[in-house]
N, C-alpha and C positions, 0 to 999 in steps of 0.2 A: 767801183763803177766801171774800170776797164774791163773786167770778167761779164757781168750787166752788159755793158753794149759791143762784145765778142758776139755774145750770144744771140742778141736782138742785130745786133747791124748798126743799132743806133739805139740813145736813149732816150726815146720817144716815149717809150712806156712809162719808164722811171718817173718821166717830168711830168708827164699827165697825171701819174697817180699821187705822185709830188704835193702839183701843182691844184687838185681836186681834195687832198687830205686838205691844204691850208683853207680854201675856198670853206670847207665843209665845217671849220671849226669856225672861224669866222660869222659866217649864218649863221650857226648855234649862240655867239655869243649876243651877237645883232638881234636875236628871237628874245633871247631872256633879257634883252635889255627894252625890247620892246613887242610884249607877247601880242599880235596880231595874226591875223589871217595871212595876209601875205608875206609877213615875214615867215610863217611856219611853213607856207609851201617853199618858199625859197631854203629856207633849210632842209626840206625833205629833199626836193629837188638834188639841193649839192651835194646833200648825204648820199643819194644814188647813184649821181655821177662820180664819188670815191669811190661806193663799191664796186661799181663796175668797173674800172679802173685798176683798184685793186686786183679784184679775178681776172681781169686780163692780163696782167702783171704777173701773178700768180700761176696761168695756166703755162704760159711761156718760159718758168723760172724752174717751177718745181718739175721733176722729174720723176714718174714711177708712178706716178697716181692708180688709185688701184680702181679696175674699169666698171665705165658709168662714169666716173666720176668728170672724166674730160666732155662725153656727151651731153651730161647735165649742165656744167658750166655754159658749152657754148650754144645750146639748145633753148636752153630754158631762163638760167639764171642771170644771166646778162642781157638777154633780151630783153627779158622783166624788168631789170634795173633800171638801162635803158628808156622803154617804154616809160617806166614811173615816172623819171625825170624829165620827158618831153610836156610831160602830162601835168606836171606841178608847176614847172614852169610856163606852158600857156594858161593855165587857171591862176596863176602869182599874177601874170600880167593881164588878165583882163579882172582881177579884183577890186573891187571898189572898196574906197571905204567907208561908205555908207551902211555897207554890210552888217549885222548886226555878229557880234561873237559867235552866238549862240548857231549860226549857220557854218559853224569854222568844223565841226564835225562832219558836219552832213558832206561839206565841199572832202575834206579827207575822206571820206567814203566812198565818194564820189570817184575821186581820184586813184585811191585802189582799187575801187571798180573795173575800171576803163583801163590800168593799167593791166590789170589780170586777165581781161576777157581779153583785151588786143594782145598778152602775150601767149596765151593759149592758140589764137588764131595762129599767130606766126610761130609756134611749133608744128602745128601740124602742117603748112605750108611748108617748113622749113625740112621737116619731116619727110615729107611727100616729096620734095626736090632730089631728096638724099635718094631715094630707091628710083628715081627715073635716069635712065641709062640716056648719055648721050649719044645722038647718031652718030651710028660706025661704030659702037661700042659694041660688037660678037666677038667671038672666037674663030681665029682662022683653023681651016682643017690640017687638023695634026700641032694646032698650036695650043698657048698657053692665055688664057685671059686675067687679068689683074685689074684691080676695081680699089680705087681708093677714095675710101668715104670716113668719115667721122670715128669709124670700129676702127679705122685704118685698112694696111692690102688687106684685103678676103677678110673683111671683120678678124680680123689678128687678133683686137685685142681679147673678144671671145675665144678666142685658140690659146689664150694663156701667152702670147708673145710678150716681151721680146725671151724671157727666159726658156720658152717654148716654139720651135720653129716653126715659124710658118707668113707666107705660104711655101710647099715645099714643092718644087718643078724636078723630075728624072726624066733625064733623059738619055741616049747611048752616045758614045765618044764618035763624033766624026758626021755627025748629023745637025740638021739644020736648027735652030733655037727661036721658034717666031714666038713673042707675045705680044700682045694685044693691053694694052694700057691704060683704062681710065680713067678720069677723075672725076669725081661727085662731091668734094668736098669742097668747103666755103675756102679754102686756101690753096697755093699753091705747093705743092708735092716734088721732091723731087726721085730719081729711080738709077739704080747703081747697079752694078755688079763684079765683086772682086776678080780681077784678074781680067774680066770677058768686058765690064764696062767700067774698069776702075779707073780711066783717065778720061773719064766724059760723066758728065750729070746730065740725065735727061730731065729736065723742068717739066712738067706738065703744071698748065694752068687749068682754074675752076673750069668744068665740061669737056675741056680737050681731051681725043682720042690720039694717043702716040701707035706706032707701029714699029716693033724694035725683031733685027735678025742680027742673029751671027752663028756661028758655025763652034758646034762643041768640039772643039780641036783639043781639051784636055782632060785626061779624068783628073775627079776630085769634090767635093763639095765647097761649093764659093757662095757666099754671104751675100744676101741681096737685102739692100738696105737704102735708105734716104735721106740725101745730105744735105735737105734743104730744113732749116731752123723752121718750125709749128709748132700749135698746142698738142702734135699728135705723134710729135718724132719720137718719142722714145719706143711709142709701139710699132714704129716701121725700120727696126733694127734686126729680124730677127729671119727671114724668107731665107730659104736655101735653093740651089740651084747644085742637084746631083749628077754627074759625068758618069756613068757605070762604062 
């Protein structure tokens, strides 16, 4: 558990996914003890509230995921989950029971309906947020612009990072180093640089534009990397920053 909340800051996750397994077995049993309409959406319900729980547990735990794999989770699959569970549960609560059984599919149908269309809307929403550049987010002249979204910097994870460098910034010894640093991602980012910003984490929150100089006073190649815990850190290990 201390490695667990090293990681996370806290075990918040842990408890939630914990705490949504117990719920979820619970409603399973409460359902077959008493197979109704509402009691099946309340176990649908809490079944999605595990999983999602789970994969957020999961995205934050596991390490190396091979890509896609991270933009799926937080794109699609937990949205959905999500979505299902808001949706089972106000259909559990305005259930009658007057209702006759035989409408207890149609209500399930119903209900993956509504959760699939609203989570399709909010991909592409969510989508569409991702490629919209916050203001002030260019490139200064003669500088370097950095962009962290879901792929990670500069879609990295499509670069094959972190075993693959990138992003990779050259520049000559004794000259100025501007980049430019966004964020588009649903979390916060943070932005490093051996040696040139190894004693400072620059945070960048969801939409903030950062503005970072300093001065390449050494050759060398220095590791630019992200010491803020996400579901997206392992692919923002891998940028270099070359001194010729």
């Amino acid at each position: 558990m201390s490695l667990v909340a090293s990681y996370f800051g806290d075990v918040m996750q842990v408890a939630l996914a914990t705490t949504s397994t117990i719920l979820a077995i619970i409603s399973i049993r409460a359902y077959r003890r008493r197979p109704e309409g509402r009691y099946l959406l309340l176990m649908l319900a809490f079944a999605f509230l595990c999983l999602a729980s789970i994969s957020n547990m999961a995205l934050a735990i596991v390490v190396g995921l091979t890509p896609g794999v991270v933009p799926f989770f937080e794109l699609y699959l937990i949205p959905s989950l999500e979505l299902l569970m808001v949706v089972s549960f106000l259909v559990a609560l305005a259930w009658s029971s007057k209702l006759q059984k035989r409408f207890a599919a149609v209500i399930l149908a119903a209900v993956i309906s509504i959760g699939l269309v609203s989570s399709t809307a909010y991909l592409a929403d969510f989508t569409s947020a991702q490629t919209i550049l916050p203001v002030g987010c260019a490139r200064q002249a003669g500088g370097f612009l950095i962009i962290a979204s879901s792929l990670g910097y500069n879609d990295s994870i499509a670069h094959g990072a972190p075993s693959k460098s990138w992003p990779v910034l050259d520049v000559t010894k004794g000259t100025d180093v501007n980049i430019t640093l966004c964020n588009t991602y649903s979390q916060v980012v943070g932005f490093q640089v051996t040696h040139y910003l190894a004693d400072k984490t620059v945070t960048v929150m969801p939409g903030q534009v950062v503005n970072l100089s300093f001065v390449a006073s050494e050759t060398g190649t220095f590791l630019i990397y992200c010491s803020t815990f996400n579901p997206i850190h392992v692919y923002l290990q891998g940028g270099e920053l070359n001194v010729l």
